[in-house]
C-alpha positions in Angstrom: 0.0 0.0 0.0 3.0 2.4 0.9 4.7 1.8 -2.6 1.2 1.9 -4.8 0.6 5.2 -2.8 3.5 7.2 -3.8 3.6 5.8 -7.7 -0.2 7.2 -7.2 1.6 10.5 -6.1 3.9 10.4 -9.1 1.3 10.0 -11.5 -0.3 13.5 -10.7 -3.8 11.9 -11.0 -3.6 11.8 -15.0 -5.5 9.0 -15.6 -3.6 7.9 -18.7 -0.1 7.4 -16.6 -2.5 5.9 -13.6 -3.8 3.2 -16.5 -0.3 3.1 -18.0 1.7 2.6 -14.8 -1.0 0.3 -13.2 -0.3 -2.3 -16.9 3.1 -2.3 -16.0 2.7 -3.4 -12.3 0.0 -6.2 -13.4 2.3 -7.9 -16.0 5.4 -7.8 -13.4 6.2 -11.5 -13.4 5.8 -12.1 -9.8 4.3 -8.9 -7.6 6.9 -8.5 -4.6 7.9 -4.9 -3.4 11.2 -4.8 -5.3 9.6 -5.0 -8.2 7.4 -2.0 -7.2 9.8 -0.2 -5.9 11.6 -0.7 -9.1 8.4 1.3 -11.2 8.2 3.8 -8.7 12.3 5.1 -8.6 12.2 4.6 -12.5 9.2 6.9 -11.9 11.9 10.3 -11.6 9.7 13.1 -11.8 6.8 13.7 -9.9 3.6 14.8 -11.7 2.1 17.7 -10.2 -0.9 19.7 -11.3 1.4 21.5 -13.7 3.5 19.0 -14.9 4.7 19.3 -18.6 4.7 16.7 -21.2 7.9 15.6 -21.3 6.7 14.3 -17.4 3.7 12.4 -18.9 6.0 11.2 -21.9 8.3 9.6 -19.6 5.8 7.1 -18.0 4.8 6.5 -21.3 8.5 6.3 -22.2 8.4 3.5 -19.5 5.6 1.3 -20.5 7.2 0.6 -23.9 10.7 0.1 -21.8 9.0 -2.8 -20.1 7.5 -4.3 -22.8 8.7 -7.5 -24.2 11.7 -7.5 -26.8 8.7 -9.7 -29.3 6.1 -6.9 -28.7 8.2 -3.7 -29.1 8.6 -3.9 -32.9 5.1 -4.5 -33.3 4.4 -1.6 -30.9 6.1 0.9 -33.1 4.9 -0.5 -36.2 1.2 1.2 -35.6 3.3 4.4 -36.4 2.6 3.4 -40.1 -1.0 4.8 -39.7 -1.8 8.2 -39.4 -3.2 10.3 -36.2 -6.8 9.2 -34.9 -6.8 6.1 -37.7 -8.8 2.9 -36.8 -6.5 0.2 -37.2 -8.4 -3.1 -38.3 -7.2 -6.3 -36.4 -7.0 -8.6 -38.8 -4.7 -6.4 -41.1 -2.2 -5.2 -38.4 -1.7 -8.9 -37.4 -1.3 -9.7 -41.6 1.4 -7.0 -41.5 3.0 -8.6 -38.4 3.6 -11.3 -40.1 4.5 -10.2 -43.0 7.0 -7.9 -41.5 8.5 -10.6 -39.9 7.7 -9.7 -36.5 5.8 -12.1 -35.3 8.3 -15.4 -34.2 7.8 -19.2 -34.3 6.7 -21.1 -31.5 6.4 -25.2 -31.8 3.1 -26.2 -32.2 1.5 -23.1 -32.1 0.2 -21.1 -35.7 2.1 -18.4 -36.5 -1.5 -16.9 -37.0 -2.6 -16.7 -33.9 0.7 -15.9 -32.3 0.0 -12.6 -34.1 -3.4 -12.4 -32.4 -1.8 -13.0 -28.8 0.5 -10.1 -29.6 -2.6 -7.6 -30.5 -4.4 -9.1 -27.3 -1.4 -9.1 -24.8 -1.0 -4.6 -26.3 -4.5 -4.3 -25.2 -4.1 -6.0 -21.8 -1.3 -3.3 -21.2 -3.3 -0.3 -22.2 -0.7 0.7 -25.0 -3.8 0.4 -27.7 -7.2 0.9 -26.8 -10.1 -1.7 -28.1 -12.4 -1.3 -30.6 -15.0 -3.3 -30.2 -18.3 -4.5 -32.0 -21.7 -3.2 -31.8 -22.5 -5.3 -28.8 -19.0 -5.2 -27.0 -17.9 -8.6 -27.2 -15.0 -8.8 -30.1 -12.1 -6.5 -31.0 -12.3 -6.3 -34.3 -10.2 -2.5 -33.9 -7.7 -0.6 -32.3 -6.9 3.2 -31.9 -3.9 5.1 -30.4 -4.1 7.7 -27.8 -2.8 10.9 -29.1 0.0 10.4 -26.6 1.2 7.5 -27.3 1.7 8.0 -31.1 3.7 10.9 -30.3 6.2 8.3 -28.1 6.0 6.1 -31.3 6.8 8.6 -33.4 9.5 9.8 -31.4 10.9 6.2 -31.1 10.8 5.6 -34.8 12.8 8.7 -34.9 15.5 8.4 -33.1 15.9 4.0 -34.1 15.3 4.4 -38.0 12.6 2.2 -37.4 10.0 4.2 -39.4 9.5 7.1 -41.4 6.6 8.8 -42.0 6.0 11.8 -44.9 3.3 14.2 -45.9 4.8 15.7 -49.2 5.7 13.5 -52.1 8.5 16.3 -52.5 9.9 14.6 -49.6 10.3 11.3 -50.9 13.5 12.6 -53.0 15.0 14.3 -49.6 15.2 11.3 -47.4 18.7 10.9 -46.5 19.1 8.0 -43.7 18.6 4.4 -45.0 14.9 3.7 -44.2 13.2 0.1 -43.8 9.4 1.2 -43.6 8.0 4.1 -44.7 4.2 5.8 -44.6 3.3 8.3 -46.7 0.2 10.5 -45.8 -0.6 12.4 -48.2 -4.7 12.9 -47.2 -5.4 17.0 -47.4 -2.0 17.5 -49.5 -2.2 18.7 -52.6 -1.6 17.0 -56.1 2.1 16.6 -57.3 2.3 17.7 -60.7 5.7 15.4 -61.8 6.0 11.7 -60.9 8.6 11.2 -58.2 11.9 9.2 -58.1 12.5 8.2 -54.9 16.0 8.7 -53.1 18.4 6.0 -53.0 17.7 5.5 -49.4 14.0 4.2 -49.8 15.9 1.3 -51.5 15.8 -1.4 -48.9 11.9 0.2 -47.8 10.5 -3.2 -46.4 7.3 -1.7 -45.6 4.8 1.2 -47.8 1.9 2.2 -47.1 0.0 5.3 -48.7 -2.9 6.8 -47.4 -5.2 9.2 -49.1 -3.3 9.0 -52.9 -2.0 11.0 -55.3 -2.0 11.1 -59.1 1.7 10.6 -59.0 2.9 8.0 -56.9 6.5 6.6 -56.6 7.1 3.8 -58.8 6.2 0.1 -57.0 9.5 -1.1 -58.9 11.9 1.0 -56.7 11.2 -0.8 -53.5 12.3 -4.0 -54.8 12.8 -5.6 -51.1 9.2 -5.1 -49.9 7.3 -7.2 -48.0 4.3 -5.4 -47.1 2.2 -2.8 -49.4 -0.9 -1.3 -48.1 -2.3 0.9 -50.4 -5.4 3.3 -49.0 -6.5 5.7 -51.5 -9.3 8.4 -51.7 -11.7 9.2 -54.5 -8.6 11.1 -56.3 -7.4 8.2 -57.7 -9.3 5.9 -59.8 -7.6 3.5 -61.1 -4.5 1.3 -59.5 -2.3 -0.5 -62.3 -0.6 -3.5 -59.8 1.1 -5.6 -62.8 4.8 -4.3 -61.4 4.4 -6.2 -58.1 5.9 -9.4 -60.1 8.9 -7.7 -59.7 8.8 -7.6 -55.8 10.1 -11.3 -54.8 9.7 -10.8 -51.6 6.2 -9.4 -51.2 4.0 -10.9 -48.6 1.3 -8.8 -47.6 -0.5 -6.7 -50.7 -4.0 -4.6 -49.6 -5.5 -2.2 -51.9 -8.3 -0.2 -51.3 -10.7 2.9 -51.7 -11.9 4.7 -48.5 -15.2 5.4 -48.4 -15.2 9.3 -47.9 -18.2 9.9 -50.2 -21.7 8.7 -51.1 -21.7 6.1 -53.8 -20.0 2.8 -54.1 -15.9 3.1 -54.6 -14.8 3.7 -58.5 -10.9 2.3 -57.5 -10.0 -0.1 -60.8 -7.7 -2.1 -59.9 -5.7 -4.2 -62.5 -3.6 -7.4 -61.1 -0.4 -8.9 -63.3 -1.6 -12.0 -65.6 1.3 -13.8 -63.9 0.8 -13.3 -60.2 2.3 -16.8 -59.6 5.8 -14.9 -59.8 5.2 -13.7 -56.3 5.8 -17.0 -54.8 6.0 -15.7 -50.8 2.5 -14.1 -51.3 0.4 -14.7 -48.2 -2.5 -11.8 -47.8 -3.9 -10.5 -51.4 -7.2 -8.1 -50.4 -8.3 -5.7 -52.9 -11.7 -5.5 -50.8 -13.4 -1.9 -52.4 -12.7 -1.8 -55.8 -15.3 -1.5 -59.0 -13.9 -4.1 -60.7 -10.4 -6.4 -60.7 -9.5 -9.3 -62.7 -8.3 -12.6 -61.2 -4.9 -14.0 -63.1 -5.7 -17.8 -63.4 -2.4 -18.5 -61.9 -3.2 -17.3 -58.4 -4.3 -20.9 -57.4 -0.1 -21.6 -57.8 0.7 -19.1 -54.9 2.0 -21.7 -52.4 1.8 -20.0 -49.2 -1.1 -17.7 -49.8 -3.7 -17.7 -46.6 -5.9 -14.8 -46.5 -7.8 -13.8 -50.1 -10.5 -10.9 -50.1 -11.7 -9.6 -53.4 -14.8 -7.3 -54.4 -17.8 -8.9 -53.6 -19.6 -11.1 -56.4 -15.7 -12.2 -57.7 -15.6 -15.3 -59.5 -14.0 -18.2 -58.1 -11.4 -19.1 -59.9 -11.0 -22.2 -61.2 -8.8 -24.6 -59.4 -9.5 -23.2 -56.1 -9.1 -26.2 -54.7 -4.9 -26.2 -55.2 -4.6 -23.3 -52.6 -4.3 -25.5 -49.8 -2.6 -22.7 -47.4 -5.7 -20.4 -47.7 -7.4 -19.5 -44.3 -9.6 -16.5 -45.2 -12.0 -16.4 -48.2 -13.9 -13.7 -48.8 -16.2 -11.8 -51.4 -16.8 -14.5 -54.3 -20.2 -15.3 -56.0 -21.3 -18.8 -56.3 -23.9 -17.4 -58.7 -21.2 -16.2 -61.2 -18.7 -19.3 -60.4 -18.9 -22.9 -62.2 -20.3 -25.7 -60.4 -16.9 -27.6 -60.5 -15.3 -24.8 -58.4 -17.9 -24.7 -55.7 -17.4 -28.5 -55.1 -13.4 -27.5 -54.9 -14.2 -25.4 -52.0 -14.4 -28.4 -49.9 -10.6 -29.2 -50.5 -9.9 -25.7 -48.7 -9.4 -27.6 -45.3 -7.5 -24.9 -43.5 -10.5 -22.6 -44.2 -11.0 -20.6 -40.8 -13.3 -17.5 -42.6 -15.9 -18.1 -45.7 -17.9 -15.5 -46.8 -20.0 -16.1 -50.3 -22.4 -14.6 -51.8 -25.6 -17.0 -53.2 -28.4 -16.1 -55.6 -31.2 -18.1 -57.7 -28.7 -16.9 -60.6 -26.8 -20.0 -59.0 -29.4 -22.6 -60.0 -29.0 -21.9 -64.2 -25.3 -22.1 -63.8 -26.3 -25.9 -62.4 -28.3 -26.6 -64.8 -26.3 -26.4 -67.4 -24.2 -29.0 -66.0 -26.8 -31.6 -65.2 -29.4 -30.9 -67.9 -32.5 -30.9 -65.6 -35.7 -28.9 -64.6 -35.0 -25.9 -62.0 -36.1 -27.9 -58.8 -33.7 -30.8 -59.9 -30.7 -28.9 -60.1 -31.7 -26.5 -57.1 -31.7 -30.2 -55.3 -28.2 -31.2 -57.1 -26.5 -27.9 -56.2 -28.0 -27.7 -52.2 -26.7 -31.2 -51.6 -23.1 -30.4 -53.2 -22.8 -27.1 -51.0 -23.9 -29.3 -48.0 -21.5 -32.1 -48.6 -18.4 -29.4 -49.2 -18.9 -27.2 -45.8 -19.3 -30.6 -44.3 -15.4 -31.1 -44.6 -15.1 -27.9 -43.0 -14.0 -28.3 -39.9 -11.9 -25.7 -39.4 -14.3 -23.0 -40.1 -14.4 -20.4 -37.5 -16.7 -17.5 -39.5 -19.4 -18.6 -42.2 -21.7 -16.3 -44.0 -23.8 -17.5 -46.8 -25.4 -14.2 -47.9 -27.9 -13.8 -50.7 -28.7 -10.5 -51.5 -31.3 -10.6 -54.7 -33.7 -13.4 -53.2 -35.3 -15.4 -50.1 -33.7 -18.9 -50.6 -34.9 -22.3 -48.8 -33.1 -23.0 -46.6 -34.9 -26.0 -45.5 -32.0 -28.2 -48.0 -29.1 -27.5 -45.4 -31.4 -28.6 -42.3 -30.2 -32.1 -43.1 -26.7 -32.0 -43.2 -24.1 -32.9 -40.4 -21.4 -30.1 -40.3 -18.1 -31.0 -38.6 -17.1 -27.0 -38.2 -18.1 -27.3 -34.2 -15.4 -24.4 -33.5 -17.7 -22.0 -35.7 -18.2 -18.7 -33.5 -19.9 -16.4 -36.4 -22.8 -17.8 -38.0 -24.6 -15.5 -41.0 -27.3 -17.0 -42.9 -29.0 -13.9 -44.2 -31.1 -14.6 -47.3 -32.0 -18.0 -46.2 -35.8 -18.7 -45.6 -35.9 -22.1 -43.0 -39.0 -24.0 -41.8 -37.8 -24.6 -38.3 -34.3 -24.1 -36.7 -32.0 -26.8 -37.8 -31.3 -29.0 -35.0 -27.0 -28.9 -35.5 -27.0 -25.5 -34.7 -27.3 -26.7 -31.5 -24.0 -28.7 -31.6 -22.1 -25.7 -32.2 -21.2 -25.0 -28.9 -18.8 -21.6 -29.2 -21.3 -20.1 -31.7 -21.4 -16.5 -30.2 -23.1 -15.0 -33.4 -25.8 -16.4 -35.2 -28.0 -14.6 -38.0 -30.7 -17.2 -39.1 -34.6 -16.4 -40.7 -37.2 -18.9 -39.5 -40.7 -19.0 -40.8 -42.3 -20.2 -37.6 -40.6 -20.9 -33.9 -42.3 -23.6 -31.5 -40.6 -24.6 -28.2 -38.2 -27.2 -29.7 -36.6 -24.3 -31.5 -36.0 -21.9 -28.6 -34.8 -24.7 -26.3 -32.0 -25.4 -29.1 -31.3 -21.6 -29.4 -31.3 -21.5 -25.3 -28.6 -24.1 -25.0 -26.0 -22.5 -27.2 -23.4 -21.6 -24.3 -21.5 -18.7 -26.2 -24.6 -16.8 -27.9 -24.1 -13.4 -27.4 -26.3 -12.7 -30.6 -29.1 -14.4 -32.1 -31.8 -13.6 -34.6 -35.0 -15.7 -35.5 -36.6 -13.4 -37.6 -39.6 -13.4 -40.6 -40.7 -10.8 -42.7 -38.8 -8.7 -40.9 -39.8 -9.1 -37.2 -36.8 -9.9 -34.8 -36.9 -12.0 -31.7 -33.4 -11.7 -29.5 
């Protein structure tokens, strides 16, 4: 009590450094007074009403002292985004990776590693959580003002990162730099493309956010591994056929943010012989118009994570990507009947999003030759038997957009997916609840339209442990 007292004393009642200090304490290995005492001598000034900010900076200075060796790289690496940004989890971790940040542990998925690093920043209040609309996942983080300015003071004074405003700076960077973020939102135009200096040479990691008309040439970074591209309404069209010269890309994100009404006009045009970029492991090209998929992208060995614009066509062969853990944004409707089947060789699948529509049903029947109830009966019963070698699945959603589908076809099938834990069945039209819904036991989220609910269907709703969100809905009325 005497030792928590006066760190209280030296924390001046700002409640960041109280939160910050009180982080550092709880992950102290073992809690013994030496180890307080320890915080609270390192703890040199004492912060008074008008303490300055090079007081408050130096608690904050502390906190990232004490973290661990694997966690201060990717600590510093949210200095790639710019001031008040909401930093998605699933592509900080993808950039982790990427990066090379994130190390090996036997018998644990360098995946979810990642994830323990993003969750282990939270627990010590150096990012603050994001979560969903009913407060149960993270699916964001943001930086306090504060602690972006010790970031970006770090950055400075390592070399680990470098971020620029002006593309007239690009050509004035003098120290050797290995990541680099250029924020060129509320800058004006250039009006001659830009070399960049011989420094940016080794640039391991580039992101731009806002865009620009003239943008450095992709082929000058030739040792990339990460490329997150975040453009706004400026720029129409991206032209990504030089990234087969960058062997040792990994992570590749392009996007339009949505500043403005009206769906994102961002073309985006891939190389024909993507296959070239062999270490590939995140491709997302999530809000574009429209993109074309290079046949060869079922030869990437190691890719994991693939999100295209939604109603993409699978391509064919999608079965070969064996590595693939994220699948998001194709259309059965506009994909062949072959590659739907393939989905069920996608083992490793932990996230499937797809979009379904009666359009679906003619692309069957031209393959088996039958009336429209026939082939809606052939094609149900191959999508059943394909998620039901699923069993990795951790995220499904089976949307259709243009029409109520029966779902009554599925209500038969034995999934094996029992560590499912996001369920989204919008679209789909069923008699009663399916009764293996209630075997998925860490189901948390669960979209699902019934036409009628009796007893037997609440009871298997009631016993899902996890549920946090459920809907039994018809014609629009919601039951929670």
């Amino acid at each position: 009590m005497e030792v928590s007292c006066e760190i209280l004393k030296k924390c001046g009642g700002l409640p960041l450094a109280i939160i910050t200090v009180a982080s550092i304490l709880a992950n102290q290995p073992t809690k013994i007074k030496e180890q307080w005492e320890y915080i609270k001598n390192s703890l040199s000034v004492e912060l008074a009403e008008d303490s300055t900010l090079e007081d408050m900076m130096h608690i904050l200075d502390l906190s990232y002292k004490n973290l661990p060796r694997h966690l201060k790289a990717c600590f510093l690496y949210l200095g790639i985004y710019p001031e008040d940004w909401e930093i998605r989890r699933n592509e900080l971790v993808r950039q982790w990776v990427a990066g090379g940040f994130v190390g090996n542990s036997p018998g644990r998925d360098v995946w979810d590693i990642a994830n323990s690093y993003f969750n282990e920043l939270i627990n010590r209040s150096m990012i603050q959580p994001a979560y969903d609309d009913l407060n149960v996942e993270v699916l964001s983080c943001k930086l306090h003002d504060m602690m972006r300015d010790l970031i970006v003071r770090r950055c400075n004074e390592d070399n680990f990162l470098r971020v620029l405003h002006d593309l007239q700076d690009v050509a004035q960077v003098q120290d050797k730099v290995r990541r680099l973020s250029l924020d060129l939102s509320f800058r004006n135009d250039g009006t001659m493309p830009i070399t960049t200096s011989g420094h940016l040479s080794k640039v391991r990691s580039l992101a731009i956010f806002g865009g620009s008309q003239h943008i450095p040439s992709f082929l000058e970074f030739k040792f990339i591994r990460v490329l997150f591209l975040d453009f706004s309404k400026l720029v129409t069209r991206i032209d990504l056929t030089s990234i087969t010269q960058l062997s040792q890309l990994r992570y590749l994100k392009a996007e339009c943010s949505i500043w403005f009404t009206g769906f994102p006009k961002l073309s985006t045009i891939l190389p024909s012989q993507i296959c070239r970029v062999r270490y590939l492991e995140t491709l997302e090209l999530p809000w574009t118009s429209s993109c074309s998929i290079p046949k060869d992208i079922i030869y990437l060995p190691r890719l994991s994570h693939l999100v295209l614009p939604l109603g993409t066509r699978l391509p064919d062969g999608i079965g070969k990507l064996k590595s693939l853990r994220t699948l998001r944004g194709f259309s059965l409707s506009k994909s062949s009947f072959e590659n739907t089947k393939d989905i069920s060789e996608l083992t490793n699948l932990e996230e499937l999003a797809l979009i379904i529509s009666r359009e679906v049903y003619w692309n069957t029947m031209l393959v088996c030759g039958d009336d429209d109830d026939t082939s809606e009966s052939i094609w149900m019963a191959a999508l059943s038997s394909c998620l039901e070698k699923l069993s990795n699945l951790k995220r499904l959603s089976m949307e259709s957009y243009s029409v109520t589908l029966c779902g009554d076809a599925l209500s038969s099938f034995s999934p094996s997916f029992h560590k499912l834990e996001d369920l989204d069945l919008s679209g789909w039209a069923f008699s009663r609840v399916p009764i293996w819904i209630g075997d998925l036991q860490n189901l948390s989220m669960l979209e699902l339209t019934s036409k009628s609910t009796c007893r037997e269907d609440v009871g298997i709703i009631g016993m899902l442990p996890s549920l946090v969100r459920g809907y039994k809905a018809f014609r629009k009325k919601l039951l929670r």
